[in-house]
Phi, psi and omega in degrees: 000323159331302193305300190332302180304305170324288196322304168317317180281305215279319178289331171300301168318299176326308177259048180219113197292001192256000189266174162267124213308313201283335144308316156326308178299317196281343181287320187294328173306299190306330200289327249234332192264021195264337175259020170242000135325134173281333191252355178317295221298307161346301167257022172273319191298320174284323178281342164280325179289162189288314165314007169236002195043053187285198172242142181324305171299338196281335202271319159318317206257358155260336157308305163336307197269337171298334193257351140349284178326268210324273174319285196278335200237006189304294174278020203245007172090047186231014163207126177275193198291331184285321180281345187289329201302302201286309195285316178268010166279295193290345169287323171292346196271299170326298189258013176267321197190045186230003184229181174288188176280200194265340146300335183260336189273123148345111150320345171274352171265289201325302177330313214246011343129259177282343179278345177276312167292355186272323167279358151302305192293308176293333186274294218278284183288162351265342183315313204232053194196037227279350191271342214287328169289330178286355194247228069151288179311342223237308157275357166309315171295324268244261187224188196261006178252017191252287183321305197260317173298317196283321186285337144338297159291328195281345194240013138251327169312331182307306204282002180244142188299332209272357170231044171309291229303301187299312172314334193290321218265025166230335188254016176209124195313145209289342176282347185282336206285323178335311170301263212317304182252095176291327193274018187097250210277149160230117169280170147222146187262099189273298178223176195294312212274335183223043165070231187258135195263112185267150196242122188213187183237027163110180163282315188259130190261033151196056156289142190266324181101140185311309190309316166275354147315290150320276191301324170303304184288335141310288179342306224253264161354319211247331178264348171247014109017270197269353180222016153274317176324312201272350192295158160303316177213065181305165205250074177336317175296331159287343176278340171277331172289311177303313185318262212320301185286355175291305193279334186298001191257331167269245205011307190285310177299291174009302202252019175229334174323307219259004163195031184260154181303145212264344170296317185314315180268356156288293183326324222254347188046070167268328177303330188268288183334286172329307202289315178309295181294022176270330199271010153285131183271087172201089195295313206303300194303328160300312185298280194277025164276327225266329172293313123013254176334313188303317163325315177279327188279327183291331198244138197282164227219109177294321190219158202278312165324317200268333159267358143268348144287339182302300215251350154332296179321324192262309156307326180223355173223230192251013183295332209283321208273351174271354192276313160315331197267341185301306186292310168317337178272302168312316184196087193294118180277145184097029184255137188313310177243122200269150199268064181261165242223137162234168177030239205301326173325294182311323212261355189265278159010310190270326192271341162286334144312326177289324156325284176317299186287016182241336172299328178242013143316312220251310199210056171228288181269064174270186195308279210245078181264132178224334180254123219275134162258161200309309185294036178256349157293317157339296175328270178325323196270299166345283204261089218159292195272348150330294175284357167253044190250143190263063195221081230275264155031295178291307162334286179338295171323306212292333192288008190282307183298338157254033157270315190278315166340274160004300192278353196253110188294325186257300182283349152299348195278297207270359173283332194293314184305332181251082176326326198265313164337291193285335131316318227255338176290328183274352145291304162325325201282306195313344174290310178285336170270012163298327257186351182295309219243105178302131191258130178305343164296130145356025198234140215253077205243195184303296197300339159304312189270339156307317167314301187305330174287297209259326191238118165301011179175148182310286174014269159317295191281337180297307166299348163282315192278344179283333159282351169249035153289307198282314217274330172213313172298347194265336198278333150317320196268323172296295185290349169271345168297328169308347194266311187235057172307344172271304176326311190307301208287284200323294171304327167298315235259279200309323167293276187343313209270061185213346179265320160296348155279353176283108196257182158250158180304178170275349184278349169291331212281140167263190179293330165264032169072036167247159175291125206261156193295351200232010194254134208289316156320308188283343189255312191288335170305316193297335188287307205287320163323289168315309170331279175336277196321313192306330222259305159316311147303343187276298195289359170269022186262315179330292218272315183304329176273110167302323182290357199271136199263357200243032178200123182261172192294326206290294166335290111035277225300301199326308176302302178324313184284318176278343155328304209283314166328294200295317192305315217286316187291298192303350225251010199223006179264156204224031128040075179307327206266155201302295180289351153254349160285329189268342139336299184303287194327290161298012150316292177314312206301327191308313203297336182341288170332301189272349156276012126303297150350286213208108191276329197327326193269002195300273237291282135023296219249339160321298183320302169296312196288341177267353142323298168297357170293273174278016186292146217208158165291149162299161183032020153272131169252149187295305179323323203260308192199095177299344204271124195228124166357137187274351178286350200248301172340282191304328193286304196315302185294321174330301183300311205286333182282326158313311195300283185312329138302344178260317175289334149331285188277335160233059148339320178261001155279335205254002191278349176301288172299008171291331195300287188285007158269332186302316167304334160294307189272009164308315184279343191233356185242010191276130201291341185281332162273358160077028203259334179204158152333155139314324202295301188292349186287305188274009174290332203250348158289314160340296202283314221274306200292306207296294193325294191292323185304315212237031168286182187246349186302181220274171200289318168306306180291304163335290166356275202284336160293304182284017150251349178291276218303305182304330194291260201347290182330303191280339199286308173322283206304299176304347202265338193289160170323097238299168176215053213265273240239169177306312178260346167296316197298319185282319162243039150245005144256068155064326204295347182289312208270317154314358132316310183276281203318296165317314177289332184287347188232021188287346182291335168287024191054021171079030173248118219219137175259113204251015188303314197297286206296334187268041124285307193290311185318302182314315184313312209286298185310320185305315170321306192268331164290333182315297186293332188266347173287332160259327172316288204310308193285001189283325202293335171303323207271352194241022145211037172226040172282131164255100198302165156289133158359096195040025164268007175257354144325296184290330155291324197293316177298277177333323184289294152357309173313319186280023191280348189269339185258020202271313190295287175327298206284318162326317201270315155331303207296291176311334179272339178290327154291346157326299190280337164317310169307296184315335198278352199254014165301086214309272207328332178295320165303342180308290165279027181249134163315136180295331248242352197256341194260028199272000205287354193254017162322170177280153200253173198274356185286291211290308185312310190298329151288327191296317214264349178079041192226165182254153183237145199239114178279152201257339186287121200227355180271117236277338183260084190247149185313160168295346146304315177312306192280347182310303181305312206266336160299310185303289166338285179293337168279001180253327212266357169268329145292342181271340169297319190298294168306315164319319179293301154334319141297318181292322186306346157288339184275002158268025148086228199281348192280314144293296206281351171250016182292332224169129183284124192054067209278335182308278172358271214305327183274334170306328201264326190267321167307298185264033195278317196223048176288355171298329182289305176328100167256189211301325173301303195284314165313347175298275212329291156353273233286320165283332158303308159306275188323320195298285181302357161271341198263351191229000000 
């Protein structure tokens, strides 16, 4: 009784906020060495049971020690048989007649309770435990808190994978087993500690089994229920008892559904029990029947028999039709004003949507399905209206199934057939990408307030609807145009053309009268526009495969000629506002496909994207001022970047036509008219370099086109001042004569008017960014092409052009890394105004990568402080060294054409890296070293 007393005092300490810490410690010490005691399970057994009246922690900190003993010392020779005897003895007690009733006792005593027998039960049955289901059966009958502890145990017994094999022949009736083992008996050798484990068909050869034991006792539990609910003056403590054992009684299936025999869960008619306690006003017993199902729709099926009986119920008989009226109760369709859902509703809501798709994910579309089962209209109208529920969130869920639907040969077929089903899906999708998106006007709509539900923040949704835009409605909206491509194109052709005549209100508009990207106008343009794009690309994939057996030629031209009507028409619209010329343009880029087809409308659609090229404010000129609005900026960049994607991709058409685009962008990139950037100059040389590389024409006719473009770059270039040495590199960008301009104005208090000179600078930087920013992209685009089906002959072969220009871009790369390196020298600085030297400090580029974050430049005044250009120097010297290695790393990926540019090309690039390797810090070996590695090994 000492020990005892002890425990009580030390524990007391523990839980007494007024003590001191090094009292605490030493009390927890005492409590911590009462389990390395031979008599600890003694004073556990006591302190726990009820019949002694203890305090909860005192009943808690004796369970504790029972399950000490149990886990760690069970096997460890510190107890014999007689105390292992004494140890499961005093645990049977524990549940027999060791807790409150089942309203009144913690759950965390009830918990700790049966997990201590279940780990008995993992030592001990059956070899040496053989009795234990008759005990078991035996307090199941008993009361409902007897009734509710056991199931508490059958569902961590459940939940451990090493004893199912045992669990089956007590949690499944003596006839399945009979069925599963004709031959009787099986051992197995499970563990080291308690021999063989036998798998048997019972003691009782018409033992019913826990499982129809369970769904009978819901059943039963769940119908008295429903009708203290309807008494006049129902017995609350009992509507709460039934509550607590309907779930501990899913709770245990739960955790048994998903790997108990599958005759079983027919025999036991659990799929039908389940769907009816989906339609009980009760959430906790709804959520976990709907988790329940979920376990049976998530679990896979050895034979095509077992999963048609499992699902008899759903498929051919009326479960299907309780799974519709369970959604219809929750969340009634057709009500003038929809009907939302908080908390627990919502949250039953999701896992039942999340249910429904995964039942016809899994065993609707599965592979080799040939028979329509009867309940699948049902279906479909189920998970139809699931997916138009305005909770974008749920929508998500529900669209896996007509993704897999999609993917599925026999049930897209029969999706094919019923025209009106597949319009009423291609509304639904175009609704939902009206709605994906919170509109910066104010409005308070169903789908506004599920966001507020689901996200912390716009943020956070934006990122949601945009994958699940790019990710499932768009991929959706493509393969449902393929089932019924004329029905398709025509209902697209007639809804577009009323989103193209549409202009915006003022209230869409900013301040400078532009349309804003988040304004309620601009998201339902942009849904429809994606809608076009969706259904116009699905149907160029269509027409393209010659081989698709679900389309005739007649079929074919038809599409093609109205494709090209629809181009024609977009092709004539005129767009004022900044942000719906660059909407169009991607408009344009959907159209690729059927301009691989059928070219006629091409030279037309040039026309138009090169507009957009030079598009300008009235009366702005680049020259007088290149900084260009940034909605124009992007619309501009836009363009050149479409061209070059059209040049990818259909080369041989356009190499017909080359003479007149080259003569055009000649005319437009000539620097004395000012028509475009360097950023677009070289983009548009891209494109022009794009035509020729992955055209199919011969190497010889290639030659002299891909050298009008490449030569000019580097001969320009070779012509600028060397840039060999350290100090040619510091004073031909400027940085010698900014020195000199700082010691000549220090007398000014460090205030320096530098507008002249960081204009010269710039010109200089501009210069070396130029050259290295386009080499590198033409060399990304000509060896990070991913060819096409017997286009890589023609690259391996192409890739020969750049072999006269390799020694040039190699000797230029290398010298520039040489100085660069250098420049990171104290000594070069030495004689530079102090005031200079923070430029080769880490740049705000280098901090923002190491931390994985993007840097922004912040300088937006045309005049800027001398910190500012300090920055803006560091800042171009770090984004020039990591281009230089990038440029470096791609020249391997032209093959044997590197490695023969220049005799001992290893050497030569080892020697120029690691020339002035004292300099080279740590920052500059990431880069090096990861760059270099990634592009020599792949």
């Amino acid at each position: 009784m000492l020990v005892l007393q002890n425990i009580v005092q030390a524990l007391d300490i523990i839980y007494n906020p007024s003590v001191t810490n090094e009292a605490r410690i030493k009390a927890q010490e005492y409590c911590d060495s009462i389990k390395d005691h031979l008599s600890s399970p003694i004073y556990g057994r006591y302190l726990a049971h009820i019949e002694n009246n203890q305090s909860l922690i005192l009943r808690h900190f004796g369970l504790h020690l029972l399950e000490n003993a149990i886990k760690f010392k069970w096997n460890d020779r510190i107890y014999n048989n007689d105390d292992k005897q004494q140890i499961k003895q005093a645990i049977i007690e524990l549940v027999e007649r060791g807790t409150l009733d089942i309203l009144t006792e913690q759950s965390f005593i009830k918990e700790k309770v049966a997990k201590l027998f279940a780990e008995i039960a993992k030592k001990e049955w059956p070899s040496r435990w053989n009795d234990m289901d008759k005990l078991l059966h035996r307090l199941y009958s008993e009361s409902p808190t007897r009734q509710e502890i056991v199931l508490f145990i059958c569902r961590y017994l459940a939940e451990e994978m090493e004893v199912r094999d045992s669990l089956q022949c007590v949690f499944v009736s003596s006839n399945i087993l009979r069925i599963q083992y004709p031959d009787g008996l099986k051992k197995e050798n499970r563990r080291e500690d308690s021999g063989n484990v036998i798998i048997m068909s019972g003691d009782d050869p018409n033992n019913e089994g826990w499982l129809i034991r369970w769904t009978r006792s819901l059943e039963q539990i769940v119908g008295e229920w429903q009708n203290q609910k309807q008494l006049i003056n129902p017995n609350p403590q009992l509507i709460l008892i039934q509550e607590k054992l309907a779930i501990a009684i899913l709770n245990t299936l739960a955790a048994t559904l998903d790997w108990i025999l599958t005759k079983s869960i027919v025999e036991s008619n659990t799929v039908f029990i389940l769907c009816n306690c989906l339609l009980i006003d009760c959430h906790g017993i709804r959520m976990e029947a709907i988790e329940c199902l979920a376990k049976i729709f998530l679990r896979n099926f050895q034979t095509a028999e077992d999963r048609a009986i499992v699902f008899q119920p759903l498929f051919e008989g009326e479960c299907m039709d309780l799974l519709y009226n369970a959604y219809i109760k929750i969340q009634p369709v057709g009500k003038e004003v929809e009907v939302l859902l908080e908390n627990d509703e919502y949250t039953f809501l999701k896992g039942f949507a999340e249910a429904i798709t995964a039942l016809g994910v899994r065993h609707i579309c599965f592979k080799n399905i040939s028979v329509m089962p009867k309940q699948f209209p049902k279906y479909l109208e189920l998970i139809y209206i699931i997916s138009k529920h305005p909770s974008n969130v749920i929508t998500s869920i529900s669209l896996e199934f007509w993704q897999a639907a999609m993917k599925n040969n026999f049930i897209s077929r029969i999706i094919k057939e019923q025209e009106s089903v597949l319009i009423m899906l291609l509304e639904l999708l175009a609704e939902r990408l009206s709605i994906l998106f919170r509109p910066s006007e104010f409005t308070e709509t169903p789908t506004s307030f599920y966001m507020d539900l689901d996200f912390d923040s716009d943020n956070d949704c934006r990122i949601f609807g945009q994958a699940l835009r790019s990710t499932k409605i768009i991929e959706i909206i493509k393969s449902l145009s393929v089932l019924r491509p004329i029905e398709v194109f025509r209902w697209i052709v007639n809804r577009i053309q009323i989103t193209f005549n549409v202009r915006p209100n003022v209230e869409s508009l900013d301040i400078n009268g532009v349309v804003k990207l988040d304004s309620g106008f601009y998201i339902k343009f942009d849904a429809e526009m994606i809608l076009m794009e969706s259904i116009v690309i699905g149907l160029g994939r269509l027409i393209k495969n010659l081989d698709y057996n679900d389309i005739n030629s007649e079929d074919r031209e038809q599409i093609i000629s109205g494709m090209n009507n629809l181009l024609q028409m977009l092709l004539e619209i005129n767009y004022e506002d900044v942000l719906m010329i660059h909407r169009y343009l991607t408009a344009l880029e959907a159209f690729e496909g059927i301009l691989q087809i059928d070219s006629r409308l091409l030279l037309q659609v040039l026309q138009k994207i090169f507009t957009f090229v030079t598009f300008c404010p009235p009366g702005h000129n680049i020259s007088a001022n290149p900084l260009l609005p940034l909605p124009i900026k992007r619309l501009r960049f836009g363009a050149v970047t479409t061209l070059i994607k059209f040049g990818v991709a259909m080369p041989d058409i356009l190499i017909n036509i080359y003479s007149d685009i080259n003569s055009y962008i000649n005319e437009i990139i000539d620097k004395d008219k000012h028509l475009v950037t360097g950023r677009e100059k070289s983009c548009l040389l891209e494109f022009l370099l794009s035509i020729v590389y992955f055209s199919n024409i011969s190497l010889e006719q290639k030659k002299p086109l891909f050298d009008s473009i490449v030569n000019p770059v580097i001969n320009n270039f070779q012509k600028k001042p060397a840039i060999k040495s350290i100090q040619g590199f510091l004073d031909n960008t400027g940085f010698s004569s900014l020195a000199k301009m700082v010691n000549e104005t220090k007398q000014k208090a460090n205030v320096y008017n530098l507008a002249f000179e960081e204009e010269r600078i710039s010109k200089s930087k501009r210069t070396i960014t130029w050259f290295l920013t386009t080499i590198l992209n033409w060399l990304k685009r000509t060896t990070d092409y991913s060819s096409k089906e017997g286009n890589n002959t023609i690259v391996t072969e192409a890739s020969k052009l750049w072999r006269q220009y390799i020694p040039s871009i190699l000797n230029i790369t290398l010298d520039l890394i040489r100085v660069l390196h250098q420049v990171w020298n104290i000594e070069t600085w030495r004689e530079f105004p102090v005031e200079l030297h923070s430029i080769i400090s880490f740049s705000n580029e280098d901090k923002a990568k190491i931390i994985g974050v993007p840097q922004k430049s912040t300088m937006i005044d045309s005049q800027r402080s001398f910190d500012e250009i300090i920055d803006s120097l560091r800042k171009w010297l770090s984004s020039i060294r990591i281009d230089c290695y990038y440029v470096l790393g791609r020249l391997p990926l032209l093959g044997s054409n590197f490695y023969t540019a220049l005799p001992n090309v290893n050497e030569l690039v080892a020697q120029s890296l690691f020339e002035n390797v004292e300099w080279i810090n740590n920052i500059h070996w990431k880069y090096l070293l990861n760059i270099l590695n990634y592009h020599y090994y792949h």
